[in-house]
N, C-alpha and C positions, 0 to 999 in steps of 0.2 A: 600588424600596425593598425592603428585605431581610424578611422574613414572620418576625415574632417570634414565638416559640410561647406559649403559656400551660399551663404545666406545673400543673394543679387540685392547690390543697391537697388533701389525706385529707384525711374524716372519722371519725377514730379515737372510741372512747368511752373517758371518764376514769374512774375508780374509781365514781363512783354516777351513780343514778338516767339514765343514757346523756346524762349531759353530752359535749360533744367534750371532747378534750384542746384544751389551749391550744398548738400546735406555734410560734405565733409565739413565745411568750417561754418556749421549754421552755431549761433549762439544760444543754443539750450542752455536754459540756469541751470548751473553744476552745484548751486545750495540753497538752502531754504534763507530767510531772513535771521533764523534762530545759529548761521553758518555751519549747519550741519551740511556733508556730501546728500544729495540726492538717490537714491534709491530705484536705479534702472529694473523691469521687468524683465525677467528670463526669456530666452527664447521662448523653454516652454510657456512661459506664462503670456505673450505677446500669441502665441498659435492659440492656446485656449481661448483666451477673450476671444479675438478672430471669430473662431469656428462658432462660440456659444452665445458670445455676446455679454457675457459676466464671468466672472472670477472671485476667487475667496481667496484671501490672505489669512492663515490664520494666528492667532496671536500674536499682530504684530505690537501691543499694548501687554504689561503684565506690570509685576510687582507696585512700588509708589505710585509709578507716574498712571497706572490702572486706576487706583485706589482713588487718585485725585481727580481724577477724569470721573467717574463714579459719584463719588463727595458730592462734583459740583451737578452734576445732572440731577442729583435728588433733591441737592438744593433750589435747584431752578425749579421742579414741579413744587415740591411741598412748601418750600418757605421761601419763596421768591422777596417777598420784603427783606433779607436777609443778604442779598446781595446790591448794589447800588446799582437805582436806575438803567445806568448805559448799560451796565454788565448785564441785565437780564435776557440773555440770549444766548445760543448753543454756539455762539463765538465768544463766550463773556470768558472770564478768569482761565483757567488751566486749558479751557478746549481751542481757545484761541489759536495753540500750538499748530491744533490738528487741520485748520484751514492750510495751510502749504506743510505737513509733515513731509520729511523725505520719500515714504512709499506714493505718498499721491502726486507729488509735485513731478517723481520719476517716472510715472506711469502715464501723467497728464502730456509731460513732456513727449511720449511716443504718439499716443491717440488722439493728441488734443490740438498742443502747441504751435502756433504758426512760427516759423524761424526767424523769418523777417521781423516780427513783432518783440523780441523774446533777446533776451541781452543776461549778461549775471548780475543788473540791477533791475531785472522786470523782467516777469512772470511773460507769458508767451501764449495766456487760455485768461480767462475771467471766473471767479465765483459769484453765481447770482442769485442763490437758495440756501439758508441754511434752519433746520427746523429737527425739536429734540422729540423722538417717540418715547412715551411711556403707554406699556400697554398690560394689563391684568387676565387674567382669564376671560376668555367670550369678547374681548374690544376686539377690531380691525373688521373692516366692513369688504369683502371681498367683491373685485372690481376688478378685471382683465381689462385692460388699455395698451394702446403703443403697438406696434410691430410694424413690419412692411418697409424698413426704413432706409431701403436702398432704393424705394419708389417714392418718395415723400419729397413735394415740391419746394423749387427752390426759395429759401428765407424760412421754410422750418426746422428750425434747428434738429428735432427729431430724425435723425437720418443718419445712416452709415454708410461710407466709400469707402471700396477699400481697388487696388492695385497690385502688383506684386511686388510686395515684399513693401508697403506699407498699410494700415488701414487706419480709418478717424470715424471718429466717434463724436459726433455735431454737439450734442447735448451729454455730456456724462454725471451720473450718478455715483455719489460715495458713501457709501453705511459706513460706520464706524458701531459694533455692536458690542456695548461695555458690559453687558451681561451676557452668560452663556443660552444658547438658542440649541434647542433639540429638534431633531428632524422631526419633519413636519406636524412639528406642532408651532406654530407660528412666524416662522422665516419666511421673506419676499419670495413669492411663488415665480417663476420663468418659465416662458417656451422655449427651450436651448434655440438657437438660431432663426431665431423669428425675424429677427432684427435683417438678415437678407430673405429674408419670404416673400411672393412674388404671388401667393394667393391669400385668397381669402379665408381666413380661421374656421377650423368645423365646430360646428355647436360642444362638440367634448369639453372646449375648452368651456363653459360653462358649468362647472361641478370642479370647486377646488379642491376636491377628493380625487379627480380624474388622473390615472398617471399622465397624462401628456403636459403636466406640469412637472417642471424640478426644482428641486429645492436645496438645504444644505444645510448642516448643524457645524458648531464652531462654537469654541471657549472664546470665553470672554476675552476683549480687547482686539478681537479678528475684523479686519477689514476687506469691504465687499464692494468691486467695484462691476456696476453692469450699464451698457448702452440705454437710452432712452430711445432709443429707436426698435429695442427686444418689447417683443410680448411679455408682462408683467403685471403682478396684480399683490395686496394686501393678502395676508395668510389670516386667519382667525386665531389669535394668540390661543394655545391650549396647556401650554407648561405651566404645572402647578408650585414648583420647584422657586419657579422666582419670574419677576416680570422684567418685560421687557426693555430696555433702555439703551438706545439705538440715535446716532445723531445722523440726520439726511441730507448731506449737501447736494447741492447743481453744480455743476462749473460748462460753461458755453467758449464759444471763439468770440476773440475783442469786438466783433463785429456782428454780433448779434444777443439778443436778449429775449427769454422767454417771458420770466417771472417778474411781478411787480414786487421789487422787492431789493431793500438797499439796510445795510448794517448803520444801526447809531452813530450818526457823526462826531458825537466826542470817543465812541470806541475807535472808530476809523482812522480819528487823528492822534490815538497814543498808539497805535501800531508802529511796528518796524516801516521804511519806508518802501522796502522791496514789500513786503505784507499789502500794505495800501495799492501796490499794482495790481492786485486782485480785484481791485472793485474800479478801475478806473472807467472812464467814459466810453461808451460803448459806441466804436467806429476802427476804420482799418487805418486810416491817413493820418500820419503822422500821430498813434498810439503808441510809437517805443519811448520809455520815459528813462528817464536818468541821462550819465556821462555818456552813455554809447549812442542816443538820437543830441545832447546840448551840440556835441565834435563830429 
């Protein structure tokens, strides 16, 4: 007979007096804007991030809808007059999708989402970054940043808590890499677990040759989600094969903001209206938007 696990709920504390939260009836969005179901993380995949602090999805993107994702990222570097004003951004036309796709919206939901916050007409995390890499042979300027992020004070979003049997991720990071990346020739460089590190980095980590970096290769259309609280650095693009084209979002909790940095307002108001809870005002008090905070 096959050994079933018991994965222990958390005991999280709710706004007062150290009540738990209620996780059984918390309202994580069960769909994107687009009504597609959400896309929960695997156990295993909820223990990797954990332990490493990043993960790789891979080819969650392929055939058209690859294709159009692609189109339009080319279009945005080489003939940006070609798409209209608002749209010229890595949330313009097709990619638009990819700011709440079901894999990140379900992953965000575990690492990210405050329950309180978070309804199935509003997002329960913020997006506040979104920016398109293209990069050729010899671009990417190597630059080790971030780690330590279980010690990192409070109001910097860079930081990771975790409990048994939850953990969050303050600040997360989303690649979406629409072209294929070959190991280590230009993939986001990591120190696996840096993100709970409690000392200080040894000079190694200076030389993006050094193995005490990891790295990762993936077909195009794979998505890459890592802490901004992990040790991380730019890799020096070297695949001659084909370049780079990679789109890089933020996403924070309702209640705090890193980035100066806000989407086109006429893009923002042709969005779905759950979409738009992505960028809403950044505070904890009274941020659930729609029918479940008007009733």
């Amino acid at each position: 007979m096959a050994q079933v696990t018991d994965h222990t709920k958390p005991f999280i504390v709710d706004k007062n007096l150290g009540a738990a939260l209620d996780i059984d009836n918390a309202q994580l969005t069960e769909a994107t804007s687009d009504g597609i179901p959400v896309v929960a993380p695997t156990q295993e995949q909820k223990y990797l991030f954990d332990m490493r602090g990043w993960i790789l999805v891979p080819g969650v993107l392929s055939g058209d809808e690859l294709a159009e994702m692609q189109e339009f990222g080319y279009k945005l570097r080489h003939e940006p007059e070609s798409i209209p004003e608002h749209e010229r951004s890595p949330l313009g036309g097709p990619m638009q999708r990819l700011a709440d796709h079901p894999n990140v919206v379900g992953f965000l939901n575990e690492f990210l989402a405050h329950p309180a916050l978070s309804s199935q007409e509003c997002y329960g995390f913020r997006m506040e970054s979104c920016s398109l890499f293209h990069r050729t042979v010899g671009d990417g300027n190597f630059g080790p940043h971030n780690g330590n992020g279980m010690l990192r004070f409070p109001g910097d979003s860079h930081l990771y808590r975790c409990i048994p049997g939850r953990g969050y991720s303050g600040l997360t990071r989303i690649v979406w890499e629409l072209n294929p990346v070959k190991y280590r020739q230009g993939g986001t460089l990591f120190i696996t677990a840096s993100h709970k590190a409690v000392y200080t980095a040894p000079d190694t980590i200076r030389s993006q040759d050094s193995l005490i970096w990891d790295t990762y290769e993936c077909p195009a259309g794979s998505l890459l989600f890592f802490t901004e609280a992990l040790t991380h650095s730019t890799h020096t693009w070297t695949n001659e094969e084909n370049d780079r084209l990679a789109i890089f979002s933020c996403y924070n909790t309702v209640n705090s903001k890193w980035h100066d940095w806000d989407p086109h307002p006429k893009l923002l108001a042709e969005m779905p209206e759950k979409r738009q809870t992505l960028f809403r005002p950044v505070r904890a008090a009274n941020n659930l938007i729609g029918e479940a905070y008007r009733h």
